[in-house]
Backbone as XML, in Angstrom:
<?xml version="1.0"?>
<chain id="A" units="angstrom">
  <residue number="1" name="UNK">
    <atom name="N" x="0.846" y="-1.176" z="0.000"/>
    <atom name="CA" x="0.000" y="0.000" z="0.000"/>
    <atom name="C" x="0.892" y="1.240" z="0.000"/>
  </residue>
  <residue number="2" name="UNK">
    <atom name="N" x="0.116" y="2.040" z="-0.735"/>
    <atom name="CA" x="0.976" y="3.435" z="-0.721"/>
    <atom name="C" x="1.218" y="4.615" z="0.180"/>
  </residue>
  <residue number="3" name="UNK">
    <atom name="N" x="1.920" y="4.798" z="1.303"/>
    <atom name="CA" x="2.379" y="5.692" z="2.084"/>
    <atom name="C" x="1.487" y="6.847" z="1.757"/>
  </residue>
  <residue number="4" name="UNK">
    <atom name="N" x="1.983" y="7.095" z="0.331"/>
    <atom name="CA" x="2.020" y="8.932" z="0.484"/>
    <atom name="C" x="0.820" y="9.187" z="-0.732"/>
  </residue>
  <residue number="5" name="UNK">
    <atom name="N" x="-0.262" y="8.172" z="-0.855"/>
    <atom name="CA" x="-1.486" y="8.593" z="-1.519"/>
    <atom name="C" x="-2.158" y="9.728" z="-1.129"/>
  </residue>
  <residue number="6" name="UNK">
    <atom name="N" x="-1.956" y="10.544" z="-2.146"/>
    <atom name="CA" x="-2.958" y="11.447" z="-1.908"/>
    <atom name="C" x="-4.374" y="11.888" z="-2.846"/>
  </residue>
  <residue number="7" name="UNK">
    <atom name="N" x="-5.622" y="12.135" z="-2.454"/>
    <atom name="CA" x="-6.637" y="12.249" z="-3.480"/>
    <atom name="C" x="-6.444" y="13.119" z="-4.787"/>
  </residue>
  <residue number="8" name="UNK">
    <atom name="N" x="-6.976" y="13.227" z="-5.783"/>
    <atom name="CA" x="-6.798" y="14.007" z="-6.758"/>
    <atom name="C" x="-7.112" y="15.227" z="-6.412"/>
  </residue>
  <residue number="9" name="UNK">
    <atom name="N" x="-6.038" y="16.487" z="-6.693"/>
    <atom name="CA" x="-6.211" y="17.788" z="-6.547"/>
    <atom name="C" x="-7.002" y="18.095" z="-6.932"/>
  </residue>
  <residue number="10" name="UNK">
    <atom name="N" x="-8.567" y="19.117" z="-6.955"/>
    <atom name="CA" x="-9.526" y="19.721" z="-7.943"/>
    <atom name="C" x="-9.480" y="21.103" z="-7.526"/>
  </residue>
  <residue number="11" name="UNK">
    <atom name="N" x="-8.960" y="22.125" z="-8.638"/>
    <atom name="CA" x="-9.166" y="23.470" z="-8.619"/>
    <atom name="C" x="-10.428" y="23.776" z="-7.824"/>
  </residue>
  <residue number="12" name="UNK">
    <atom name="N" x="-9.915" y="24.820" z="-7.203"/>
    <atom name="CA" x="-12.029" y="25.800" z="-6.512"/>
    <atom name="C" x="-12.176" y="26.506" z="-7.468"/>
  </residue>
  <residue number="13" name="UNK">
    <atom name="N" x="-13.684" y="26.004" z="-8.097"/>
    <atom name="CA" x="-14.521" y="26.560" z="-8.968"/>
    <atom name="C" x="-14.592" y="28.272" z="-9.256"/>
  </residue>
  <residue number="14" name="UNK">
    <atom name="N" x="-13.658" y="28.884" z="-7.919"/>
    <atom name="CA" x="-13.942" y="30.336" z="-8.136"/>
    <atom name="C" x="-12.544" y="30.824" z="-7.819"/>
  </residue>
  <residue number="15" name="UNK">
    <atom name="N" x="-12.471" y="32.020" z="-8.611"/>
    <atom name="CA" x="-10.889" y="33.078" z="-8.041"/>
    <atom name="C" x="-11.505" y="34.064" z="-7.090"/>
  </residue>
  <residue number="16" name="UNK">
    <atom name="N" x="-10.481" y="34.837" z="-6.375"/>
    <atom name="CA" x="-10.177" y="35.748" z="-5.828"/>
    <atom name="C" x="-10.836" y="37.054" z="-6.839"/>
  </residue>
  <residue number="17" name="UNK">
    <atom name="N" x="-11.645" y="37.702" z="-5.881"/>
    <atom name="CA" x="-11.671" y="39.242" z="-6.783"/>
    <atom name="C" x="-13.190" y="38.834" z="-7.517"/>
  </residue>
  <residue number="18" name="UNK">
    <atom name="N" x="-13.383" y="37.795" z="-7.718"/>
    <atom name="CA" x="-14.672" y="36.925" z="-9.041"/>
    <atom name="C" x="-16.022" y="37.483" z="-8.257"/>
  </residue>
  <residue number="19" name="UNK">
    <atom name="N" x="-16.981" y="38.312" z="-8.863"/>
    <atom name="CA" x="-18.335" y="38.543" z="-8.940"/>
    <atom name="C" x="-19.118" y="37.266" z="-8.988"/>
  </residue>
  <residue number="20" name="UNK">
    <atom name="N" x="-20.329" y="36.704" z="-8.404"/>
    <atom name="CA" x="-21.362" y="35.766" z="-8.853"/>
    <atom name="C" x="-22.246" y="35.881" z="-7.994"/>
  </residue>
  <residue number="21" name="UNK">
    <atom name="N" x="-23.171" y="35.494" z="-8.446"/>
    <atom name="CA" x="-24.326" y="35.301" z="-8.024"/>
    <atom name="C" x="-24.835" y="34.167" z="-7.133"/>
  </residue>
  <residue number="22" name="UNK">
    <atom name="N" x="-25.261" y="33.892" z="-5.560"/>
    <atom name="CA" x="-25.396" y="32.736" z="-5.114"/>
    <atom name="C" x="-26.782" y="32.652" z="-4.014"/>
  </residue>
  <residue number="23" name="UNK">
    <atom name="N" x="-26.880" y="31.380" z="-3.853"/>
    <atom name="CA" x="-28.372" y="31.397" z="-2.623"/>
    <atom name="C" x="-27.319" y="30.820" z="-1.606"/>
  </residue>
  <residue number="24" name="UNK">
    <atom name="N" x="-28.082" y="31.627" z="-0.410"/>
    <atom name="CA" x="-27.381" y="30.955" z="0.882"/>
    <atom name="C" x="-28.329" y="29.457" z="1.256"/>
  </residue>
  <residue number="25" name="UNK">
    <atom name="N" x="-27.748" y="28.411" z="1.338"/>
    <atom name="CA" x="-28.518" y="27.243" z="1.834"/>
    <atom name="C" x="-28.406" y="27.159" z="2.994"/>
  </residue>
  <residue number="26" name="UNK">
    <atom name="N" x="-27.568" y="27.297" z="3.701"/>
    <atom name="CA" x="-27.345" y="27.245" z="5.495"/>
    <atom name="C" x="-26.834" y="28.411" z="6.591"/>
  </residue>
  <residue number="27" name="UNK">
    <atom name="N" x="-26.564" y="28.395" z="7.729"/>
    <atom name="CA" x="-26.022" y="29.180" z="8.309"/>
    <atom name="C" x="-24.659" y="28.172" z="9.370"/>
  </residue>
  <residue number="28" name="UNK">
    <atom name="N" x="-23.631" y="28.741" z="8.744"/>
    <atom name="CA" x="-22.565" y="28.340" z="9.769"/>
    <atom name="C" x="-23.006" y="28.397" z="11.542"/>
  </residue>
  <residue number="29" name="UNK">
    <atom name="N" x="-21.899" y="27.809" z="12.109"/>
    <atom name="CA" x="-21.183" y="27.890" z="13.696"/>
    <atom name="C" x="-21.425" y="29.602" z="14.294"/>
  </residue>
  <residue number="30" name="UNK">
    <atom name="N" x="-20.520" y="30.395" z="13.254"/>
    <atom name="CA" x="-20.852" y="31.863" z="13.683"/>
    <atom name="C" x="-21.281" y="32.596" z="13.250"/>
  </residue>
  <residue number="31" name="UNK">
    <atom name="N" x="-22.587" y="32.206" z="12.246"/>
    <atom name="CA" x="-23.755" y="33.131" z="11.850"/>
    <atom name="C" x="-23.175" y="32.841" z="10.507"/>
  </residue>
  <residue number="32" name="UNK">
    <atom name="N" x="-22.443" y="33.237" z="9.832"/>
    <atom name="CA" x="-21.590" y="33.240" z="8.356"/>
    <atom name="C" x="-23.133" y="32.106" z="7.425"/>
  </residue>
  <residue number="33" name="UNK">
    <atom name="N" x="-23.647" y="33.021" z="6.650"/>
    <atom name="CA" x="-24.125" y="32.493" z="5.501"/>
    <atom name="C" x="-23.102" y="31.285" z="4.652"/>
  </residue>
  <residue number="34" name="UNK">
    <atom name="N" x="-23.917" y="30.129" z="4.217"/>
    <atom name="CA" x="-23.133" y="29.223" z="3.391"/>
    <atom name="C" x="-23.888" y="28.928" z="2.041"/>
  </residue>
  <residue number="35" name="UNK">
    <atom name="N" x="-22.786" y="29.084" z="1.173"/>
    <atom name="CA" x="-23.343" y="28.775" z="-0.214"/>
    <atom name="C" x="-22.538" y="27.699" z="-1.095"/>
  </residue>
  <residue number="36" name="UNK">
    <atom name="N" x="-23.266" y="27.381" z="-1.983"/>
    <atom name="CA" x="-22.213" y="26.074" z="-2.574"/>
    <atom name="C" x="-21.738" y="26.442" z="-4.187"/>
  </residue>
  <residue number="37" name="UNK">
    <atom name="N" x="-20.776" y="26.807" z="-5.080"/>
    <atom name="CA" x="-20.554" y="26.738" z="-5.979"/>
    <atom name="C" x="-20.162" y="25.959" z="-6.749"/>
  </residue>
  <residue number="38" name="UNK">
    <atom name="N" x="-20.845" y="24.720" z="-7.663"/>
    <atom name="CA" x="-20.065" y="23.579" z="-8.139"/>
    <atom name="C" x="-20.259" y="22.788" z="-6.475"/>
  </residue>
  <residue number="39" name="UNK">
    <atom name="N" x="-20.384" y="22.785" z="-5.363"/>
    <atom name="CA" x="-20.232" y="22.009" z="-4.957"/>
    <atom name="C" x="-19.154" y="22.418" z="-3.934"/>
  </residue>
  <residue number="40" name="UNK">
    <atom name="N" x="-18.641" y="23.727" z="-3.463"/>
    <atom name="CA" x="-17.680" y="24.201" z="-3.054"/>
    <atom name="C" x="-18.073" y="25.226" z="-2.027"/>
  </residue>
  <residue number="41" name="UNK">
    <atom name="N" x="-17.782" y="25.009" z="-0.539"/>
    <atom name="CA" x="-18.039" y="25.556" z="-0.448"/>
    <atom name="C" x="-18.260" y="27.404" z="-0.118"/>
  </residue>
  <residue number="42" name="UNK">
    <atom name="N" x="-18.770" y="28.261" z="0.031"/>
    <atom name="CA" x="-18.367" y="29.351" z="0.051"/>
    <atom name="C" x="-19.100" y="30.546" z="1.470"/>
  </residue>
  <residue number="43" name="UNK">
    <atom name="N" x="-18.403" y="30.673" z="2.302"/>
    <atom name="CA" x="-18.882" y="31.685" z="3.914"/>
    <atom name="C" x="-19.093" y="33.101" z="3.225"/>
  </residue>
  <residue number="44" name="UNK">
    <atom name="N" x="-20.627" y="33.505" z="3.425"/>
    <atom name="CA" x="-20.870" y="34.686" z="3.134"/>
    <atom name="C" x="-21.462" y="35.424" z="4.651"/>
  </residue>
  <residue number="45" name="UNK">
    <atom name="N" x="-20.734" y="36.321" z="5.270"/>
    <atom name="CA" x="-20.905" y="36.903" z="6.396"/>
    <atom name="C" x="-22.389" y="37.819" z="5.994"/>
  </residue>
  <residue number="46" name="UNK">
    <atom name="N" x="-23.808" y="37.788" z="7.181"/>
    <atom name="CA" x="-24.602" y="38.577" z="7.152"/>
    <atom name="C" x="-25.694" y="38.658" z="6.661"/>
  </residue>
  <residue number="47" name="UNK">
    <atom name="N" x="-25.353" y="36.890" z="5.808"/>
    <atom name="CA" x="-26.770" y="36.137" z="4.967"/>
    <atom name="C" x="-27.473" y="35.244" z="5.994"/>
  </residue>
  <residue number="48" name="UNK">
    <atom name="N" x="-28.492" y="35.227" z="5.709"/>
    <atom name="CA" x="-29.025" y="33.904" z="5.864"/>
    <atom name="C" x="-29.979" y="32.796" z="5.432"/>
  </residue>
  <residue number="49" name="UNK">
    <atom name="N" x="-29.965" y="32.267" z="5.683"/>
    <atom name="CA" x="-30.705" y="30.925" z="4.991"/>
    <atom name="C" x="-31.741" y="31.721" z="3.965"/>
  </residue>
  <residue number="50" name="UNK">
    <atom name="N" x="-31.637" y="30.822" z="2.423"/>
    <atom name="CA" x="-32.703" y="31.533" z="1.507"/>
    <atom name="C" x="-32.528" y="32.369" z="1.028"/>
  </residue>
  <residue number="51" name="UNK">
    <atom name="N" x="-31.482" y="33.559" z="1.598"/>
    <atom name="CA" x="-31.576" y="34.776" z="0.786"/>
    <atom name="C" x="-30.442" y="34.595" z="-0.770"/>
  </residue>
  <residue number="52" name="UNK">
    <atom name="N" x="-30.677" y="35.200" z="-1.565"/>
    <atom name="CA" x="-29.529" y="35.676" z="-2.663"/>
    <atom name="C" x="-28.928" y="36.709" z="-2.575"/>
  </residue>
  <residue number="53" name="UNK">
    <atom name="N" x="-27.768" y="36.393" z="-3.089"/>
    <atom name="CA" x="-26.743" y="37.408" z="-2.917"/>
    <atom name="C" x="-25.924" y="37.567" z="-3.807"/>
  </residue>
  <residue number="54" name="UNK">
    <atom name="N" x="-25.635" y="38.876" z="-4.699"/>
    <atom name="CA" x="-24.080" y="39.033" z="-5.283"/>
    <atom name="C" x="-23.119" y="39.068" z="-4.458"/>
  </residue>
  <residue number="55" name="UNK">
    <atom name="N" x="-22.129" y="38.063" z="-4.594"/>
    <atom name="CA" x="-20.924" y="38.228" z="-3.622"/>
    <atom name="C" x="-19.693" y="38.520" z="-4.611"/>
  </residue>
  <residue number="56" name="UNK">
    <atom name="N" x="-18.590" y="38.889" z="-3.787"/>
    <atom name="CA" x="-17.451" y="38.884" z="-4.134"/>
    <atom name="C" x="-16.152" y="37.835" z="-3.608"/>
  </residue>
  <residue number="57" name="UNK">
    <atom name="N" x="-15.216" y="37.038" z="-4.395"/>
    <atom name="CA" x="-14.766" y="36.142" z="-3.330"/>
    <atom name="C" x="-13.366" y="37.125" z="-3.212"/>
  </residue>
  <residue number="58" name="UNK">
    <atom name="N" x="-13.070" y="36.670" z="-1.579"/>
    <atom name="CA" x="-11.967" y="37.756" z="-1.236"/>
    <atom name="C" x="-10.602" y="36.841" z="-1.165"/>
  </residue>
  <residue number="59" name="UNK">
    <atom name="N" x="-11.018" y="35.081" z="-0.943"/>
    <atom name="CA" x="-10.061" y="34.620" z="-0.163"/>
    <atom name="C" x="-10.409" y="33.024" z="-0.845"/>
  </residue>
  <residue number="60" name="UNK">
    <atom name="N" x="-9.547" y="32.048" z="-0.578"/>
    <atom name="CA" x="-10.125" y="30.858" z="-1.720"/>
    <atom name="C" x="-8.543" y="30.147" z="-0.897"/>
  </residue>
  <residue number="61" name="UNK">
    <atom name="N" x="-9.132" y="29.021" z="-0.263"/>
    <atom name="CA" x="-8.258" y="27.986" z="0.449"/>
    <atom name="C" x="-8.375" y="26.483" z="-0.139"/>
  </residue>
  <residue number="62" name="UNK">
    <atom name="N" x="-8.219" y="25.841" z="0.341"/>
    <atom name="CA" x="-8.411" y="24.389" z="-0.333"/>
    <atom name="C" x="-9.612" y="24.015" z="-0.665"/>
  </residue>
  <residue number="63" name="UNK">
    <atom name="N" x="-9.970" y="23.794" z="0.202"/>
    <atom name="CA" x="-11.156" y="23.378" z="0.809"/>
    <atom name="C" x="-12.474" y="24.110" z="0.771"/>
  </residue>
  <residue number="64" name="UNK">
    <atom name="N" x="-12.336" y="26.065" z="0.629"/>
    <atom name="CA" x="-13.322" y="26.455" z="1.005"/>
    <atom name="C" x="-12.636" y="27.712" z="0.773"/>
  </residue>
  <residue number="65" name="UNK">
    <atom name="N" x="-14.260" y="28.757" z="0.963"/>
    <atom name="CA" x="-13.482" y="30.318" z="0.246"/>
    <atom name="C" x="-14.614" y="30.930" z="0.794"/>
  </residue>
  <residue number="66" name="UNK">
    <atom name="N" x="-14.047" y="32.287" z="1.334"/>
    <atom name="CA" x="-14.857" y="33.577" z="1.927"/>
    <atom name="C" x="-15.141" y="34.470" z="0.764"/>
  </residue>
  <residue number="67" name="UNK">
    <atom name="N" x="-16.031" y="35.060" z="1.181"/>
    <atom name="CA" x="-16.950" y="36.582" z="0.433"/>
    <atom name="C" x="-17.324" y="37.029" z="1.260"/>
  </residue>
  <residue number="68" name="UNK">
    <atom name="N" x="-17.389" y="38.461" z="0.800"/>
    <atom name="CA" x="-18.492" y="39.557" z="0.876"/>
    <atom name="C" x="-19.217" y="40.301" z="-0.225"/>
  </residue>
  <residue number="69" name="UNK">
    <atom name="N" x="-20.484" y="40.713" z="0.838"/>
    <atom name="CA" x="-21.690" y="40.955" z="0.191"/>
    <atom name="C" x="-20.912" y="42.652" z="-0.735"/>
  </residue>
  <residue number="70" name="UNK">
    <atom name="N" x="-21.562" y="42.302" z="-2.358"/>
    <atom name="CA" x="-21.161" y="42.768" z="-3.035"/>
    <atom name="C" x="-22.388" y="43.914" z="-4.025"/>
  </residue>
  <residue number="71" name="UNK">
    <atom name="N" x="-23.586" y="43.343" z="-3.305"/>
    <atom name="CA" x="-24.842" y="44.239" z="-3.845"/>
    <atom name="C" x="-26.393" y="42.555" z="-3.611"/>
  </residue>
  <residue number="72" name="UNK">
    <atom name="N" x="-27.324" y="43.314" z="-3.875"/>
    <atom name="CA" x="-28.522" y="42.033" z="-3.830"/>
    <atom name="C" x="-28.384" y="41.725" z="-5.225"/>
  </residue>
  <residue number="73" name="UNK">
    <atom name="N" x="-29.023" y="39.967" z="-5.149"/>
    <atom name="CA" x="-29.153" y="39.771" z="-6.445"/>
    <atom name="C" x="-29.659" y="39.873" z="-7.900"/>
  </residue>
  <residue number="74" name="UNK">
    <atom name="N" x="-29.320" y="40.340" z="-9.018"/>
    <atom name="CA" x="-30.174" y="40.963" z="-9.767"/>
    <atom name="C" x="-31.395" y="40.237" z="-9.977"/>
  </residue>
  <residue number="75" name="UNK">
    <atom name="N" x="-31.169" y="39.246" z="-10.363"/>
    <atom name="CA" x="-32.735" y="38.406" z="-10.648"/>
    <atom name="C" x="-32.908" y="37.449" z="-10.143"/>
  </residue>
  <residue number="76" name="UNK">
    <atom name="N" x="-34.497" y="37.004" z="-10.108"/>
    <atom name="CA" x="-34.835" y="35.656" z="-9.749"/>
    <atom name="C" x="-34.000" y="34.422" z="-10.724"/>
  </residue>
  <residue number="77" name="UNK">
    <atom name="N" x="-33.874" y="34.726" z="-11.750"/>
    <atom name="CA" x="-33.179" y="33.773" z="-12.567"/>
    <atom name="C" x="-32.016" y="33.195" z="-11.443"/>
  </residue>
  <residue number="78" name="UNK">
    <atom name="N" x="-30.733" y="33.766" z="-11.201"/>
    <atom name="CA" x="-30.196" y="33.354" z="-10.585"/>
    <atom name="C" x="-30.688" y="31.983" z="-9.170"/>
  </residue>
  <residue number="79" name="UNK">
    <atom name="N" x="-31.441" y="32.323" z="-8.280"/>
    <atom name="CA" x="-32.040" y="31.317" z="-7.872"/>
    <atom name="C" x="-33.047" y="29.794" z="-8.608"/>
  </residue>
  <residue number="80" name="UNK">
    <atom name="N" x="-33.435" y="30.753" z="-9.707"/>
    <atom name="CA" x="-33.777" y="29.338" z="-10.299"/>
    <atom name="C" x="-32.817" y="28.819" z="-10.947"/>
  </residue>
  <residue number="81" name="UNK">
    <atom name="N" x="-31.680" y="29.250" z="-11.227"/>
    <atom name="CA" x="-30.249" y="28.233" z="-11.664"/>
    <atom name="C" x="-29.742" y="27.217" z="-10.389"/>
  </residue>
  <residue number="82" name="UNK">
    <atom name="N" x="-29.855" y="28.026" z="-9.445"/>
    <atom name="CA" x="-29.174" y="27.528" z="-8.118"/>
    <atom name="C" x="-30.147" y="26.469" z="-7.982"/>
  </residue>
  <residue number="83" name="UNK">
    <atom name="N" x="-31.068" y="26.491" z="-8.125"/>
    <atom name="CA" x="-31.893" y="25.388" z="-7.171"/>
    <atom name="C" x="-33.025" y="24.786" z="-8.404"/>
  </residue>
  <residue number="84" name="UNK">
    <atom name="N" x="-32.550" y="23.975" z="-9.370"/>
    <atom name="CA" x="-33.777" y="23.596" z="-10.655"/>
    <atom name="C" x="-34.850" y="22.648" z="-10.000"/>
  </residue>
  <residue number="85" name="UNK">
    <atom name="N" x="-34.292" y="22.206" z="-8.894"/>
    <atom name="CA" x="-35.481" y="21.208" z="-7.996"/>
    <atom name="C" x="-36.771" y="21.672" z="-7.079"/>
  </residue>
  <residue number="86" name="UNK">
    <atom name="N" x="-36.732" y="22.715" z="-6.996"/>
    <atom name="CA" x="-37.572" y="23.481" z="-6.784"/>
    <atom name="C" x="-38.645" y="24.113" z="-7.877"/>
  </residue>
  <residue number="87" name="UNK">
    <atom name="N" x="-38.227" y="23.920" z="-9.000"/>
    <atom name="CA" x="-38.863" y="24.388" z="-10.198"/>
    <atom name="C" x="-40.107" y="23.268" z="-10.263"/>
  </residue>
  <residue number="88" name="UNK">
    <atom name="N" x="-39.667" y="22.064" z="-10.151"/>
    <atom name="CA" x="-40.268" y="20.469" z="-10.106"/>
    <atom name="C" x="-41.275" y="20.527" z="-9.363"/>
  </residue>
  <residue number="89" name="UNK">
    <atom name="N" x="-41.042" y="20.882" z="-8.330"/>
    <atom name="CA" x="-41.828" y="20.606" z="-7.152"/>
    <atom name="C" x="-43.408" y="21.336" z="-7.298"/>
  </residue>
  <residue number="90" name="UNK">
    <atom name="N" x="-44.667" y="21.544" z="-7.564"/>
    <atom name="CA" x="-45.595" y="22.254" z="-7.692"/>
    <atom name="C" x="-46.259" y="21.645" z="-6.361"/>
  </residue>
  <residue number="91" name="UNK">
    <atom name="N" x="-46.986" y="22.816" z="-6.169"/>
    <atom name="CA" x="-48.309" y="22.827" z="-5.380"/>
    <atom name="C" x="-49.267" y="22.184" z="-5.848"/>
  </residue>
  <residue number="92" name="UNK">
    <atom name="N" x="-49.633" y="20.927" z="-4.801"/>
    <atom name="CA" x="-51.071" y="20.233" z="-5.003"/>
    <atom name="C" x="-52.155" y="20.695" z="-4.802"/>
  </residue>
  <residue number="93" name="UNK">
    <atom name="N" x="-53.571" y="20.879" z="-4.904"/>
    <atom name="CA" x="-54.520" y="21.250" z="-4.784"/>
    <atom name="C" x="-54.954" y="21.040" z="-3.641"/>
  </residue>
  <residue number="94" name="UNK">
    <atom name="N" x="-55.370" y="21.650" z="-2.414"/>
    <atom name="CA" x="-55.905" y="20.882" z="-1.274"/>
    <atom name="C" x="-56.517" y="20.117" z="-1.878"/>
  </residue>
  <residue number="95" name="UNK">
    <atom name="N" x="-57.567" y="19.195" z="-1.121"/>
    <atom name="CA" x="-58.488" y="18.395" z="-1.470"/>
    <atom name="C" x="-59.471" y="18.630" z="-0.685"/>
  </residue>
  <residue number="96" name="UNK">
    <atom name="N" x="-60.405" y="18.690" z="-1.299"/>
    <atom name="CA" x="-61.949" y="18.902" z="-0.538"/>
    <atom name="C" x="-62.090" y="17.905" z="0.649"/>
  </residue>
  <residue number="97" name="UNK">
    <atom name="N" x="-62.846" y="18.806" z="1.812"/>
    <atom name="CA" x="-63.151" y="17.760" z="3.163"/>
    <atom name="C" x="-64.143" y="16.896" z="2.299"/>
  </residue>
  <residue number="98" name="UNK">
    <atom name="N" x="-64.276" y="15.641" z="2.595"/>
    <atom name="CA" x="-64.882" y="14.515" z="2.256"/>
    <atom name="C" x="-66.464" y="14.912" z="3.128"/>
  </residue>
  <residue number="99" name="UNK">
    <atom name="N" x="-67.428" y="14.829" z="1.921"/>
    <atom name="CA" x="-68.647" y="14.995" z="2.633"/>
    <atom name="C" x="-68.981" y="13.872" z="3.467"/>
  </residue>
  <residue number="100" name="UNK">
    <atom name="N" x="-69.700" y="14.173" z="4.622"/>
    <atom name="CA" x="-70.230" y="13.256" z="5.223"/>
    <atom name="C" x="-71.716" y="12.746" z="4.463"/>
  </residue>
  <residue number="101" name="UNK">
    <atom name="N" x="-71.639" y="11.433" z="4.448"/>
    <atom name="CA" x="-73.276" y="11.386" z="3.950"/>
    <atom name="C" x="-74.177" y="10.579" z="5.302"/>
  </residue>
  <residue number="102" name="UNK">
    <atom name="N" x="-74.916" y="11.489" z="5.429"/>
    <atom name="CA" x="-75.808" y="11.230" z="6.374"/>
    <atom name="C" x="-77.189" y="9.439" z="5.920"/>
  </residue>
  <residue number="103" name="UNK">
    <atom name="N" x="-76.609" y="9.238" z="6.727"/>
    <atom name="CA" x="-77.669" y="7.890" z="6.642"/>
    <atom name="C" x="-79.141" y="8.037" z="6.789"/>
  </residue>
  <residue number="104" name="UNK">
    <atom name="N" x="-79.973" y="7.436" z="6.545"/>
    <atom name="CA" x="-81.736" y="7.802" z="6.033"/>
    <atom name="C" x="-81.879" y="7.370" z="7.597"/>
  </residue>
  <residue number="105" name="UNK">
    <atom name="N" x="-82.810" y="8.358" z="8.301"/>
    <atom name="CA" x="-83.599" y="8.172" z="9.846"/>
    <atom name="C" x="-84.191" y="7.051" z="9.695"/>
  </residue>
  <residue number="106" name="UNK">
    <atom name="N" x="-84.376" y="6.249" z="10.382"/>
    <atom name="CA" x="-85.379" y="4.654" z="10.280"/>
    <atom name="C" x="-86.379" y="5.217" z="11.277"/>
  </residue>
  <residue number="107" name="UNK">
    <atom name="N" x="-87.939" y="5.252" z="10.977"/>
    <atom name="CA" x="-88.321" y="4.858" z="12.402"/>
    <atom name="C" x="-89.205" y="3.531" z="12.319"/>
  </residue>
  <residue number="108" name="UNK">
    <atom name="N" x="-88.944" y="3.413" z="13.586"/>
    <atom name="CA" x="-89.537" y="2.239" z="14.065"/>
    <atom name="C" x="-91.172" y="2.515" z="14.301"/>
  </residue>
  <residue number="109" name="UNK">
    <atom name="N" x="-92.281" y="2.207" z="13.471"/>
    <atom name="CA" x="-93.508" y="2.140" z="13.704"/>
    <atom name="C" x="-94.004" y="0.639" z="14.542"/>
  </residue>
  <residue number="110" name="UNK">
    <atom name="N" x="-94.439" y="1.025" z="15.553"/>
    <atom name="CA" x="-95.422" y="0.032" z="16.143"/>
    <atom name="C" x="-96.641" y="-0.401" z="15.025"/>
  </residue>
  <residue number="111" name="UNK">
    <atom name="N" x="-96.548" y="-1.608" z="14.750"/>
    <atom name="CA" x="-98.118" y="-2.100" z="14.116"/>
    <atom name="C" x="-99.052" y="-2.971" z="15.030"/>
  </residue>
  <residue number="112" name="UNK">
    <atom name="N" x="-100.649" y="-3.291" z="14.617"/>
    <atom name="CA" x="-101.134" y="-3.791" z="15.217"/>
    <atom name="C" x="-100.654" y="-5.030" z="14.922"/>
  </residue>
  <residue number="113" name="UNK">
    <atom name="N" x="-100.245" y="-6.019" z="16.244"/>
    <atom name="CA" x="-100.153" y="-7.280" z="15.697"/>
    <atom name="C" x="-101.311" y="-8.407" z="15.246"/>
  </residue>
  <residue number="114" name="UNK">
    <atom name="N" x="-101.498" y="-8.480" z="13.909"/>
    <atom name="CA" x="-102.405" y="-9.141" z="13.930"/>
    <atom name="C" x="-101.738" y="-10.449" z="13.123"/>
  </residue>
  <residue number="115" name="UNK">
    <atom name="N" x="-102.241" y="-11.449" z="13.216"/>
    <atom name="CA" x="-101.158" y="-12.889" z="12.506"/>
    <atom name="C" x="-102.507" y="-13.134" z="10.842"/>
  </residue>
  <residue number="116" name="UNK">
    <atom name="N" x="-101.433" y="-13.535" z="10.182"/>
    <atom name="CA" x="-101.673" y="-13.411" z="9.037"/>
    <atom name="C" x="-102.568" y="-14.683" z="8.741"/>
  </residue>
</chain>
């Protein structure tokens, strides 16, 4: 077995200085908005969950890369790129309360008993 395996390097999807457009999906440990680019992820200080944001990236480590908020996002488009599974998803129709159907009153008439 090999000592000094290491996984395949993969560039971060974003540079330093780079404008884009992103949805925050979570909120970090210390508030820090989180977004994913490609799959990468990215700490946006001051977001939170749901919102969009133009960010700017300032900083880009192995693993993971900071921004700041750089203006709101121009369009809804952007979120419907971010998230096409949500596009899928539609609203069902309630469904009507199920009528009750009332059963026919029986009454019970007394007759004369007379034998046939």
């Amino acid at each position: 077995m090999d000592r000094f395996f290491r996984p395949q390097f993969r560039p971060a999807p974003v540079r330093e200085g780079e404008v884009i457009d992103v949805k925050i999906e979570a909120v970090g440990e210390k508030g820090d908005g989180i977004a994913r680019v490609n799959g990468f992820v990215v700490f946006v200080p001051g977001k939170k969950e749901g919102e969009t944001a133009k960010i700017r990236i300032t900083k880009v480590l192995r693993k993971v890369a900071f921004a700041e908020v750089a203006g709101e996002s121009a369009a809804p488009a952007a979120e419907q790129a971010a998230a096409p599974e949500e596009q899928v998803k539609e609203k069902k129709p309630k469904k009507a309360k199920k009528e009750v159907k009332e059963e026919p009153k029986v009454e019970i008439v007394e007759q004369d008993s007379e034998e046939f």
